[in-house]
VOGU-3710 file (C-alpha; in Angstrom, 3 decimals, decimal comma):
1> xxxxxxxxxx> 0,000/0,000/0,000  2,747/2,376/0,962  4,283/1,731/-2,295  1,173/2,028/-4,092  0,889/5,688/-2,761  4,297/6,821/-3,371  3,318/6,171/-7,159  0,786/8,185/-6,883  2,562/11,055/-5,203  5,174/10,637/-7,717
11> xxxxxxxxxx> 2,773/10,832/-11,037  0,668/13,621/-9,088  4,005/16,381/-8,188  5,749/15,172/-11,780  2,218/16,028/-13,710  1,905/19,546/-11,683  5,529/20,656/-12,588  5,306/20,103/-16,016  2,295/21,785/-16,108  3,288/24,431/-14,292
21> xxxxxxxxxx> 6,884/25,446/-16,457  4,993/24,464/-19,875  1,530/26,018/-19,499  1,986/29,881/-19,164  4,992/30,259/-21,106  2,452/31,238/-24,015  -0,517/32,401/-22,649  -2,379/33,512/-24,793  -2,565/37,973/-23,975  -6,201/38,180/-24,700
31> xxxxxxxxxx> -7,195/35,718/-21,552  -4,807/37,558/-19,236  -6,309/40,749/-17,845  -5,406/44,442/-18,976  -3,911/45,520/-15,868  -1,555/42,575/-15,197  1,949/42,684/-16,617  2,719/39,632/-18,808  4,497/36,799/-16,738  6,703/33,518/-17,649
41> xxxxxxxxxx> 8,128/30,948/-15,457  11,239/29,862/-15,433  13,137/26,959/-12,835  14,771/28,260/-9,731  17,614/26,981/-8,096  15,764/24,583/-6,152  13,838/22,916/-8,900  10,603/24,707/-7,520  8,710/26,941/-9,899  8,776/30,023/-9,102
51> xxxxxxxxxx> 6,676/33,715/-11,198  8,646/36,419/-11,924  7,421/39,658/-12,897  9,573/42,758/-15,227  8,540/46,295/-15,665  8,140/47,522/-19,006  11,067/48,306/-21,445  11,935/51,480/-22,701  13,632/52,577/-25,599  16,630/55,328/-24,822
61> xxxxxxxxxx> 16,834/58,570/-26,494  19,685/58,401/-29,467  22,089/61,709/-28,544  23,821/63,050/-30,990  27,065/65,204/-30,491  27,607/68,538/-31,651  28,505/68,420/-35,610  31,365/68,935/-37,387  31,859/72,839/-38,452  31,380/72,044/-42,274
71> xxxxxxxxxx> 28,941/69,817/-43,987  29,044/66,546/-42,059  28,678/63,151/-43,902  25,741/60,856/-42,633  26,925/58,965/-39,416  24,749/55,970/-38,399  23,799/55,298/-34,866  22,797/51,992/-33,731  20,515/51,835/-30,514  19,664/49,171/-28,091
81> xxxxxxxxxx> 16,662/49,140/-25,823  17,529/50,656/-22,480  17,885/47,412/-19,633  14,515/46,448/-18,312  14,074/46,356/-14,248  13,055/42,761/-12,559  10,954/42,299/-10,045  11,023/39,211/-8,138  7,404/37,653/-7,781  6,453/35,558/-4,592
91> xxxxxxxxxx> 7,715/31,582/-4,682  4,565/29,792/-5,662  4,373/27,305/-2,575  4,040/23,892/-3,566  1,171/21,677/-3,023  1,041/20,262/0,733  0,807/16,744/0,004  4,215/17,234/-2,273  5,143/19,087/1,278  4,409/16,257/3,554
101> xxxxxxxxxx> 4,807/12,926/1,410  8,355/12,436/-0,033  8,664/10,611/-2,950  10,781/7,194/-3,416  13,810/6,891/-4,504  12,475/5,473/-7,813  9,986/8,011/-8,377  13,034/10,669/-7,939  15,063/8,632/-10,935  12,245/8,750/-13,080
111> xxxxxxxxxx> 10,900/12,784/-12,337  14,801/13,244/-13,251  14,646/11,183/-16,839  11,477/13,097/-17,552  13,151/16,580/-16,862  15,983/15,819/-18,751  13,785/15,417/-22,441  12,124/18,533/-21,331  14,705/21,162/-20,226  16,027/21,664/-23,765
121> xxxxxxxxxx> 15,812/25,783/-24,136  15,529/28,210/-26,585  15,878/32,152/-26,641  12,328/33,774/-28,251  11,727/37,260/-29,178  8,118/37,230/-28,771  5,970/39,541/-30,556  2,547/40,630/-29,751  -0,092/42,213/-31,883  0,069/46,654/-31,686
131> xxxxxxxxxx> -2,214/49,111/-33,175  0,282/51,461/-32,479  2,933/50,169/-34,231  3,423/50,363/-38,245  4,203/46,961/-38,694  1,138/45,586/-36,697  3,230/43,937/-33,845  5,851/45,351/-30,908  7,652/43,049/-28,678  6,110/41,538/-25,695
141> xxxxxxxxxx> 6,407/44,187/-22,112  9,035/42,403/-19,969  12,277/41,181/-20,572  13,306/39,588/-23,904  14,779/37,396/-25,206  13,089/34,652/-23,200  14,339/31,396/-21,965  11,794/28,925/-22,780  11,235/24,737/-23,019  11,922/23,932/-26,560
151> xxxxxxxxxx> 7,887/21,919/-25,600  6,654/25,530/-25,138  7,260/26,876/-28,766  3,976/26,833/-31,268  3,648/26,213/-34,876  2,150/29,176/-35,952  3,260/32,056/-34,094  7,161/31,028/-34,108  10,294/30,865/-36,144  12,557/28,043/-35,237
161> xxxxxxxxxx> 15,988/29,009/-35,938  18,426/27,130/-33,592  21,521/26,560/-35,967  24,348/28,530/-35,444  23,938/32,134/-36,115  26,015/35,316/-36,586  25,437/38,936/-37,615  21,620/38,595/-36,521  21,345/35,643/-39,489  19,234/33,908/-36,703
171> xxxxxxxxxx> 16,575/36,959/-36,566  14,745/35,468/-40,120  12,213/37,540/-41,900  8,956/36,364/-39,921  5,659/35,701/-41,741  3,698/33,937/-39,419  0,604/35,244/-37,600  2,995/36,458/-35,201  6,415/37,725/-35,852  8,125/36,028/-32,762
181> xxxxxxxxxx> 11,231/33,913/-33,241  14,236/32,154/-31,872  17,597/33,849/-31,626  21,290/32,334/-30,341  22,016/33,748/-27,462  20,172/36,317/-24,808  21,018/39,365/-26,209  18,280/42,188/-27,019  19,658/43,743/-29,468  18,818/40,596/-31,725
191> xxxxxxxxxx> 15,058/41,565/-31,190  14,754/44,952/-31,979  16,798/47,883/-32,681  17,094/51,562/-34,822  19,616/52,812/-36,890  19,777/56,906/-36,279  21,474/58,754/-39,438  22,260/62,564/-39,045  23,289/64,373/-42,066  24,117/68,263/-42,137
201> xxxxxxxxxx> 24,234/70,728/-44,811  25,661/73,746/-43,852  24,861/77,161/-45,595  27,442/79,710/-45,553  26,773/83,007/-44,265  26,981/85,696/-47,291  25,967/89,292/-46,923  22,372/89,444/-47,064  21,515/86,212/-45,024  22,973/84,304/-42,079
211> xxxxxxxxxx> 24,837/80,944/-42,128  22,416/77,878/-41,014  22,817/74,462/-40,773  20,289/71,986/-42,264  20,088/68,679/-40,269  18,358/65,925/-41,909  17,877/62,717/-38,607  16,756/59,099/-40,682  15,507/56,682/-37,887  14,949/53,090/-39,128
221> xxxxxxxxxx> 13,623/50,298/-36,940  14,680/46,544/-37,330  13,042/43,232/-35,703  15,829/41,135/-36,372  16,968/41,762/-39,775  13,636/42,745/-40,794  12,942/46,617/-41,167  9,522/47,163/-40,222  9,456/51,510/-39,853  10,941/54,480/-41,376
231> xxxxxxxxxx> 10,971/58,003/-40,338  12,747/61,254/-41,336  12,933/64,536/-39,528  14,100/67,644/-40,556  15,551/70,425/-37,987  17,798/73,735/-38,476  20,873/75,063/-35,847  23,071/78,034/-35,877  26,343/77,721/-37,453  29,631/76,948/-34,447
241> xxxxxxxxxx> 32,061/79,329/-34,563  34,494/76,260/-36,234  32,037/76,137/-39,078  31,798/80,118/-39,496  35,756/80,323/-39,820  35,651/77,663/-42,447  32,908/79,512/-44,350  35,008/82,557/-44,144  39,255/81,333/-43,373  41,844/83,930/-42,742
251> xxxxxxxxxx> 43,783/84,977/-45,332  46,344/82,208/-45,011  48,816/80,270/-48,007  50,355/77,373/-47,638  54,327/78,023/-48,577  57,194/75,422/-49,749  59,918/76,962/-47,665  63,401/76,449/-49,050  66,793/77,658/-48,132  70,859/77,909/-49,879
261> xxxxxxxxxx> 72,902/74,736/-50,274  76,279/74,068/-51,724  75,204/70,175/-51,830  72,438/70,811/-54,290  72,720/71,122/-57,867  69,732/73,897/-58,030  71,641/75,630/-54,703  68,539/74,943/-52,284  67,116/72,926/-50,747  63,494/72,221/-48,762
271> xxxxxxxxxx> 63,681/73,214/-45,047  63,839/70,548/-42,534  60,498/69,967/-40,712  57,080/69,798/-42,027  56,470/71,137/-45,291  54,311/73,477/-46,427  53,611/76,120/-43,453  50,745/77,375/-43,358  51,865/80,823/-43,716  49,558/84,195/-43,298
281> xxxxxxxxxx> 49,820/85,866/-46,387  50,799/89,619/-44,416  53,809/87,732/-43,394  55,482/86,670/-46,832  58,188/87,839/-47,713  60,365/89,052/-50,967  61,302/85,583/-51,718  58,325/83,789/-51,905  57,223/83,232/-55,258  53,317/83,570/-55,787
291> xxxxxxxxxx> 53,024/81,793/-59,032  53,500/78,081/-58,128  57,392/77,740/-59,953  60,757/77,630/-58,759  62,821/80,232/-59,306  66,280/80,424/-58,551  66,258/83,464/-56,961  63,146/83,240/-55,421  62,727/79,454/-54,323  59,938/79,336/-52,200
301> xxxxxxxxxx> 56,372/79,301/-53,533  52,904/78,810/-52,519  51,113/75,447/-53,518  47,333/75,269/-53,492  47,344/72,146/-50,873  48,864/70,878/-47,700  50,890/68,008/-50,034  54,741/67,942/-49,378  54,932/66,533/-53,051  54,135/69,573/-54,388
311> xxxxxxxxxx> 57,277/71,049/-53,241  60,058/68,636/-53,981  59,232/65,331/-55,537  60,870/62,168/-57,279  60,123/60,736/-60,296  62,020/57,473/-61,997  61,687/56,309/-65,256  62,805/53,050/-66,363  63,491/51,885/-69,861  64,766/48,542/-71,374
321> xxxxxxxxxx> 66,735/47,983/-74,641  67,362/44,277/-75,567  70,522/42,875/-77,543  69,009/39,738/-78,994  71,574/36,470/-79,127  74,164/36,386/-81,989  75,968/33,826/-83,104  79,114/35,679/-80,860  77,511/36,506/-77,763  74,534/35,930/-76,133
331> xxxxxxxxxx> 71,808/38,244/-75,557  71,177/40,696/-72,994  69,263/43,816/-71,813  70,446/46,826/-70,896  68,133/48,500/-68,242  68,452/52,801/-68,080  67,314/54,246/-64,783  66,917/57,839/-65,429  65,918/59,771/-61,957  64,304/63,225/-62,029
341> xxxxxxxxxx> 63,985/65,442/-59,148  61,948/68,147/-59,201  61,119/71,722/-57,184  57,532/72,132/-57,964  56,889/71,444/-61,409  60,621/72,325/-62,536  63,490/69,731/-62,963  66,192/70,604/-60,899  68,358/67,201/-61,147  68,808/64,720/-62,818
351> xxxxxxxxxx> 71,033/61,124/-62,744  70,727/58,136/-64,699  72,345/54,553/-64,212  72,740/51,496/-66,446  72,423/48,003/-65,839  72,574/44,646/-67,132  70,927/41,986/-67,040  70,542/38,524/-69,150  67,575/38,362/-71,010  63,605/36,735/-69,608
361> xxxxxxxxxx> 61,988/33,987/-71,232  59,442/36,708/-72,683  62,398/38,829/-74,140  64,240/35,362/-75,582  60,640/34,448/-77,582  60,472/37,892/-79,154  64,247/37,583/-80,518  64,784/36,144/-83,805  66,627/32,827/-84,404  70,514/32,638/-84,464
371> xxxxxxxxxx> 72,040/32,357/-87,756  75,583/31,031/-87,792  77,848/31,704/-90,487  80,036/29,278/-92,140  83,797/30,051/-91,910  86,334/28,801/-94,471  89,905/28,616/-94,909  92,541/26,703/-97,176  96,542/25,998/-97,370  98,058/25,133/-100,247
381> xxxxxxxxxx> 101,745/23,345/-99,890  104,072/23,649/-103,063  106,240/21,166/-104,044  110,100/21,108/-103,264  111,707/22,193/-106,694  115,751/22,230/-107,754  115,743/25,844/-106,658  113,607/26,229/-103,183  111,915/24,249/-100,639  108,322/23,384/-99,970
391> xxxxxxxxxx> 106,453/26,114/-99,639  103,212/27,295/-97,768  100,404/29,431/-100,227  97,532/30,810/-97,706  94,775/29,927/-99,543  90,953/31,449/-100,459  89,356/32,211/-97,352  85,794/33,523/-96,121  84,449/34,761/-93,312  87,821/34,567/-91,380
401> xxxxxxxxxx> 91,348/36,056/-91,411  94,916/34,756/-91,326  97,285/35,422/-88,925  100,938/35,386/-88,972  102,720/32,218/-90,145  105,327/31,260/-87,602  108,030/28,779/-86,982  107,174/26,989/-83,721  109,918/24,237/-83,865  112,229/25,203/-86,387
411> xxxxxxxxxx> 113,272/26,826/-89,677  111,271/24,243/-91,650  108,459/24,103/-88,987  104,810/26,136/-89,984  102,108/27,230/-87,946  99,238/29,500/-89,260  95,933/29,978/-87,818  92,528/31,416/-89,087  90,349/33,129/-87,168  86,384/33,625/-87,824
421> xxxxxxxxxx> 84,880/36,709/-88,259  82,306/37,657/-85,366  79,147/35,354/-85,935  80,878/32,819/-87,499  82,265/29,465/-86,985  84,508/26,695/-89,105  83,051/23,012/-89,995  84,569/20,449/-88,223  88,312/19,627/-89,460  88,761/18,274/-92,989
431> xxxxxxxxxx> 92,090/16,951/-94,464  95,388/16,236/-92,188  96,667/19,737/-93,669  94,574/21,207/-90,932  93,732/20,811/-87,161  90,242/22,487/-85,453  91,364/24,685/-82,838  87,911/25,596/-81,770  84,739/26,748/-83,726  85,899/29,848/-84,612
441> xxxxxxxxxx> 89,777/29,044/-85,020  91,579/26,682/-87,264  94,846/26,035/-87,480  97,575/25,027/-90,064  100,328/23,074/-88,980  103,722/21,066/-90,727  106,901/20,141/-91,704  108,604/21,888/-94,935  109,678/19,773/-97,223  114,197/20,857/-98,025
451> xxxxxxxxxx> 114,781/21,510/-101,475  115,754/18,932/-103,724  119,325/18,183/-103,692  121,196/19,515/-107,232  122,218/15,502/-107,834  118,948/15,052/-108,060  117,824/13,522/-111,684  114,915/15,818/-111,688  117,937/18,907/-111,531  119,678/17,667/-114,762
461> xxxxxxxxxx> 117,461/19,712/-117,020  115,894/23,106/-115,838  112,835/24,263/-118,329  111,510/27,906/-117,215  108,376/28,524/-117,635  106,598/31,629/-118,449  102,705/32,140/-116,995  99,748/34,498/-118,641  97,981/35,791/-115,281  94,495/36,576/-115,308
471> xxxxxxxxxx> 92,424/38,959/-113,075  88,585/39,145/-113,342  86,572/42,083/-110,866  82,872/41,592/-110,543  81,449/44,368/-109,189  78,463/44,325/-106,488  75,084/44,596/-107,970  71,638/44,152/-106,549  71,280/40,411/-106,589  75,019/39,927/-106,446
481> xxxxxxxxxx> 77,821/40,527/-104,194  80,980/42,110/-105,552  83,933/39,622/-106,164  87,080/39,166/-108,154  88,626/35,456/-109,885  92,567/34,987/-110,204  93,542/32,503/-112,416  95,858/32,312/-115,473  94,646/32,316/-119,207  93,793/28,804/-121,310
491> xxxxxxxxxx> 96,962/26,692/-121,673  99,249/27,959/-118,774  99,606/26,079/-115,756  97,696/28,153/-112,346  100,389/26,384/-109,865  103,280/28,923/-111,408  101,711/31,885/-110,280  100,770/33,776/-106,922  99,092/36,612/-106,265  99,546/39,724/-103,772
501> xxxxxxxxxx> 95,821/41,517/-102,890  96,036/44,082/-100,786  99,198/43,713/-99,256  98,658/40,209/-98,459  101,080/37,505/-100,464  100,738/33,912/-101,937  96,965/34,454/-102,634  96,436/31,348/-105,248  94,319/31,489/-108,475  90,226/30,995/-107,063
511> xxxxxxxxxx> 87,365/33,416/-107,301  87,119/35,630/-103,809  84,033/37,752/-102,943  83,772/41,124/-101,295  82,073/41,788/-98,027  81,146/45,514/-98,736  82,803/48,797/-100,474  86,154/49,230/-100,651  88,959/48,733/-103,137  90,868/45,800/-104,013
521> xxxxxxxxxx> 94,335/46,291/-105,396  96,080/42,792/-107,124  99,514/42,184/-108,439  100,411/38,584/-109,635  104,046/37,274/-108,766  105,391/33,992/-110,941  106,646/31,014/-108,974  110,611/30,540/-109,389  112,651/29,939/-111,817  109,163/30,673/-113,960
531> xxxxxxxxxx> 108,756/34,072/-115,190  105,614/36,194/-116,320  104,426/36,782/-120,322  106,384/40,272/-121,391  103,096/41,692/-122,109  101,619/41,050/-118,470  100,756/44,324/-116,297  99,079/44,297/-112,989  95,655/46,072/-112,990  94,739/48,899/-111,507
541> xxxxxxxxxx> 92,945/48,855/-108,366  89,652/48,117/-108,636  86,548/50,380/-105,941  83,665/48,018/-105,160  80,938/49,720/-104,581  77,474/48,816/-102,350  74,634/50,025/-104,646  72,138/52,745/-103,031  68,828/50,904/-102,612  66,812/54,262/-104,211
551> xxxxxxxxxx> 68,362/52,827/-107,538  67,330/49,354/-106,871  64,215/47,689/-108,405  62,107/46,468/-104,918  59,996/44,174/-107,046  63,241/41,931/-107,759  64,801/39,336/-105,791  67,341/40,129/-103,377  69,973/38,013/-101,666  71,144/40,333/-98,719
561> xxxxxxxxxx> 72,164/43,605/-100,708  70,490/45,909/-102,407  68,953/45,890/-105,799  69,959/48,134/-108,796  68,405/48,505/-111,907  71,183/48,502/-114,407  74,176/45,952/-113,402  77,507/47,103/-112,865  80,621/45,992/-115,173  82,835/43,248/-115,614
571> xxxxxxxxxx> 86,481/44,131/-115,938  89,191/41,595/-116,665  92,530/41,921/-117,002  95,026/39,347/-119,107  97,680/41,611/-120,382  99,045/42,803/-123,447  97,685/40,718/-125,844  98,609/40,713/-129,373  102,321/40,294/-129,136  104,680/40,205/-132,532
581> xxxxxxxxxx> 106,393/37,327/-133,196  109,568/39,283/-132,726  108,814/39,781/-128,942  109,531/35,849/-128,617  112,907/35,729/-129,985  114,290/37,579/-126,877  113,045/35,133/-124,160  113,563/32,048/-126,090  117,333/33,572/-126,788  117,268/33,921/-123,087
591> xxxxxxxxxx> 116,226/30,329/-122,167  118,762/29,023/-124,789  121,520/30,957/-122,979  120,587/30,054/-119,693  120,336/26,519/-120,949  123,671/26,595/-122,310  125,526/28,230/-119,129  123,929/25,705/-116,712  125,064/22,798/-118,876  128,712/23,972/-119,519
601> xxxxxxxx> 128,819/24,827/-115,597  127,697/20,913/-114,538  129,936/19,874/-117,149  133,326/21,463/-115,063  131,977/20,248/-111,694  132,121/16,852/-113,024  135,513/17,230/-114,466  136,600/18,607/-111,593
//
């Protein structure tokens, strides 16, 4: 039996709390009477339920400082309902046969479990109906947010928003019958607030009317994020006595101050501390110049704001020039830094530096290809003869340039070397004659062969020889560079000759072009004991010329040079020509006599 009642207590004090926390949480305000304040419960300390009861909230006035002294730009104000005063209501005692009959131990576990599922809370803003206000509703008298049993909150007059929420996300546009809704954390700010914007024109004074300032106060009111009223007012002040001396400033300048320096270029220099001064114009003096420049004997001047740049300033300019690659060299930039300093609007210094730098992927894709040019060089050796030793002929060559044959071992010992003009470079080696020194070297290198000795069979008999040179200039024409051929005319033999061009000896017969204007002087030079025709005579020198391209026909092809419209001529040179059969008794009486001598000479040194 005993247990039997403790149920009972149990079920009767668990049904009476749960009605008492759930049950006027949402009353509905018509049933309540017009004099009483609304009410909630909420859970003491002791688990009882207790009533509390708040005054009503007021909204506190927005001040707003004095304005600025000119026209002020629109400054919101954000305002948050003044705190609201509680009143603590009576404890509601609890029933006496909760008073007087304990509950098991049991019934205390289960009360607890059933607690548990319904103590899960929620902040509300909750909204009641107004005729007053604009949008219909105004929050509920008494303190808000409320703390309420997630079991209290209805499905019409609610907005559940219990995720996380920031930056009053969690006050949602309401549409509901009511406007009420759930917010993160007990603040009342997130249930309503205003927005106060004051914006001021001020109206100079000017001689017929008085300044006044026109001050325009926007007052918007939010529940939650949701605007729900709008009002504008409209007011007039005096003008402060800040705002009447910027309507009418003193007559003040602002001045670049400068003073003498030997370290300067210009021979001034700004004036340490802050520049411009603001400078009353009664107290300028002889050397401040009024229109803005720098002069040099009046360096100071007055600039129309309080910007130290417009009294001495710095201004670099950078500029790039790119070398693309060649076949010699690889590319680079040159960078120009070119720094201007300037007094105003006048240059009063200036300095530039160079720099360089290899070349960016960017730069390398906008340079052409590299072209290399082929570089060639030949040696000719002579054969030993009765009368002189091998010998070395420096043969055609292009492109490159000899250099001095020397004698690295000995007197029969050779050593030349031929170096490639800039951009270009030498296959790889050829015959033994020759060794590859590098790409854009080759060298020459050997052993002299001695004469032949005069016991020699091949000595017994000498036979001179006599050689018809031939020089042929081409000059340089439009589709055609300039060049000249050495050889020797039909029936002579071209290993007897040699030929001298400008300066430089045992050139052998071979055509040889010209690399640009200039001219080309050629003498010819038999190889001993042979002799040249009576009727040879070296040429004159011969001017190549680079035709002007005005001359040259643009619709023709070209191969590197210009184009001309009428070629250029064709000289050759072969001598005399037309020699008398008279002129070749002398050297064949000459060979004869030589002939003779030789023999009768041999003849003694072998009967000696």
């Amino acid at each position: 039996m005993k247990k039997l009642l403790a149920t009972v207590a149990s079920i009767a004090l668990t049904g009476g709390a749960l009605l008492g926390v759930s049950a006027p949480a949402f009353a509905d305000e018509a049933a309540a009477p017009a004099s009483a304040p609304d009410a909630y419960v909420a859970e003491g300390e002791s688990g009882t339920p207790t009533s509390e009861v708040t005054a009503q909230s007021t909204t506190s006035a927005v001040v707003v400082d004095d304005p600025a002294p000119v026209v002020a730009k629109p400054t919101p104000a954000v305002t948050k309902p003044a705190p609201v005063v509680k009143e603590s209501a009576p404890l509601v005692e609890a029933p006496a046969s909760a008073q007087t009959t304990a509950p098991s131990s049991q019934a205390r576990a289960n009360n607890n479990d059933n607690e548990a599922d319904s103590e899960k809370k929620v902040w509300v803003c909750k909204f009641v109906s107004s005729e007053n206000s604009p949008s219909g509703y105004r929050l509920k008298d008494g303190k808000q947010p409320i703390h309420v049993s997630v079991n209290a909150l209805g499905g019409d007059d609610v907005n559940i928003v219990v995720n996380k929420i920031d930056d009053f996300e969690g006050a949602r546009a309401f549409n509901d019958r009511q406007p009420s809704f759930v917010v993160p954390d007990d603040d009342e700010s997130m249930c309503s607030y205003s927005v106060v914007t004051v914006d001021e024109e001020v109206v100079c004074p000017t001689y017929q009317y008085g300044g006044i300032v026109h001050v325009t106060t926007t007052t918007k009111i939010y529940y939650g994020a949701t605007q729900v009223d709008f009002t504008m007012t409209q007011s007039t002040r005096a003008l402060t006595a800040e705002e009447r001396r910027a309507c009418d400033p003193p007559e003040e300048v602002l001045v670049c101050q400068f003073e003498a320096s030997k370290d300067h270029t210009s021979g001034w220099v700004l004036k340490p501390g802050d520049q411009p001064v603001l400078t009353l114009l009664s107290e300028l003096g002889d050397d401040v110049n009024d229109t803005g420049d720098y002069d040099g004997n009046q360096p100071s001047f007055i600039v129309a704001s309080d910007d130290d740049a417009l009294c001495a300033s710095e201004q670099v300019e950078r500029s790039t020039e790119v070398a693309c690659a060649t076949a010699s060299a690889n590319g680079h930039a040159i960078v120009t830094t070119v720094r201007s300093f300037f007094y105003g609007a006048v240059k009063v210094d200036e300095t530039k530096a160079e720099s360089v730098r290899e070349l960016i992927e960017r730069e390398m894709l906008d340079c052409p290809p590299v072209e290399l040019v082929e570089a060639t060089a030949e040696a000719i050796l002579l054969d030993a003869s009765c009368d002189a030793g091998q010998q070395l002929i420096l043969g055609p060559i292009s492109n490159a340039t000899w250099g001095e044959v020397t004698d690295p071992e000995g007197p029969q010992d050779y050593s030349v070397t031929a170096t490639a003009n800039p951009g270009a470079e030498f296959a790889s080696a050829g015959p033994a004659l020759r060794v590859a020194a590098g790409s854009t070297t080759l060298t020459f290198t050997g052993t002299l062969a001695a004469q032949l000795d005069p016991s020699n069979p091949e000595c017994d008999l000498v036979t001179l020889g006599l050689v018809m040179p031939t020089v042929t200039f081409s000059q340089t024409s439009c589709t055609a560079a300039g060049s000249y051929r050495l050889g020797v005319a039909p029936g002579y033999d071209p290993a007897l000759v040699t030929f001298t061009v400008n300066g430089v000896a045992g050139i052998v017969a071979g055509t040889y072009q010209v690399a640009g204007a200039g001219s080309v002087e050629v003498t010819a030079q038999a190889v001993d004991p042979n002799g040249l025709e009576f009727d040879w005579v070296d040429p004159p020198a011969f001017a190549f010329v680079v035709p002007d391209g005005t001359v040259c026909d643009p619709g023709l092809p070209t191969l590197g040079l210009p184009t001309l419209a009428l070629g250029l001529p064709t000289l050759a040179f072969t001598g005399g020509g037309g020699v008398g059969p008279i002129w070749w008794l002398v050297p064949t009486s000459m060979i004869l006599l030589g002939a003779a001598a030789v023999y009768v000479r041999r003849r003694m040194d072998a009967v000696s």
